[in-house]
C-alpha positions in Angstrom: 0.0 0.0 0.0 1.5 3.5 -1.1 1.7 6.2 1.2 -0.6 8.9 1.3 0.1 12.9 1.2 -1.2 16.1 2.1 -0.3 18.7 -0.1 -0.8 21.7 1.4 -1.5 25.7 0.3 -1.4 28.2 2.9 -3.4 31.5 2.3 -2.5 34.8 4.9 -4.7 37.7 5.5 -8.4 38.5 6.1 -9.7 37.2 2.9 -7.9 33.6 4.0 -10.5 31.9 4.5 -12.2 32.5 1.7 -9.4 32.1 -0.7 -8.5 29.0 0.4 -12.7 27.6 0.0 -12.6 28.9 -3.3 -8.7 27.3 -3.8 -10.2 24.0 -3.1 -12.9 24.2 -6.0 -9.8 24.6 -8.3 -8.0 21.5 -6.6 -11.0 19.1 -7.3 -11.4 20.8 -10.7 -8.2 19.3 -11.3 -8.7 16.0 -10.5 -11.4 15.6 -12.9 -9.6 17.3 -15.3 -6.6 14.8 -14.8 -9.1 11.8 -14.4 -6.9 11.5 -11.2 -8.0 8.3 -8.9 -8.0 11.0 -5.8 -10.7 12.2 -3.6 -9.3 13.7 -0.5 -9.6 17.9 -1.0 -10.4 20.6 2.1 -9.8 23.3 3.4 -9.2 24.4 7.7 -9.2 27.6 8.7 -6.7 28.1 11.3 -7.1 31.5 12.7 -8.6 34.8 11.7 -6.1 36.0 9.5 -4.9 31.9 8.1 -6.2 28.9 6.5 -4.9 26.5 4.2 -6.1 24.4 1.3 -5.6 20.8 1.1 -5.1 18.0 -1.7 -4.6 14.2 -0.8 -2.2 12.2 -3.7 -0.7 9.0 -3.3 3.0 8.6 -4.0 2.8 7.7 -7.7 0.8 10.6 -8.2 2.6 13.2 -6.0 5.4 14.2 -8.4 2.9 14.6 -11.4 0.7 16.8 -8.8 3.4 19.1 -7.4 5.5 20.2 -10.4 1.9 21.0 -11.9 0.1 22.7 -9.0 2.8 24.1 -6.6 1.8 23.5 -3.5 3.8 25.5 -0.8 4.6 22.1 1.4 3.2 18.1 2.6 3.5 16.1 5.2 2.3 12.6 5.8 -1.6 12.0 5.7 -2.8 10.4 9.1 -6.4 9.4 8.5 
């Protein structure tokens, strides 16, 4: 079984939130676009003034992912 990983876009400011709601439309856009066997996408708002938008790929597709959307970082996905 291959790993799983959060790719991860972080949004500052007051409109933070918001950006990164409308950021994940884009991100599941995609992966019907692609035809991409994913369905993991989200969003967290972590303060007032930060949230982040969220993309779960599996290793084989992770490379393909990245060097096309440029997310800002990842880390391990713990479900």
């Amino acid at each position: 079984m291959s790993r799983k990983i959060k790719l991860i876009w972080d949004f500052r400011g007051p409109a933070a939130a918001k950006t990164a709601e409308h950021h994940e439309i884009h991100l599941k856009e995609y992966i019907q676009i692609e035809k991409l066997p994913l369905s993991i996408t989200g969003f967290t708002v972590q303060g007032e003034m930060q949230a982040i938008a969220f993309m779960v790929v599996t290793d084989e597709n992770m490379i393909s992912v990245r060097d096309a959307l440029k997310p800002h970082r990842g880390e391990l996905y713990q479900e």
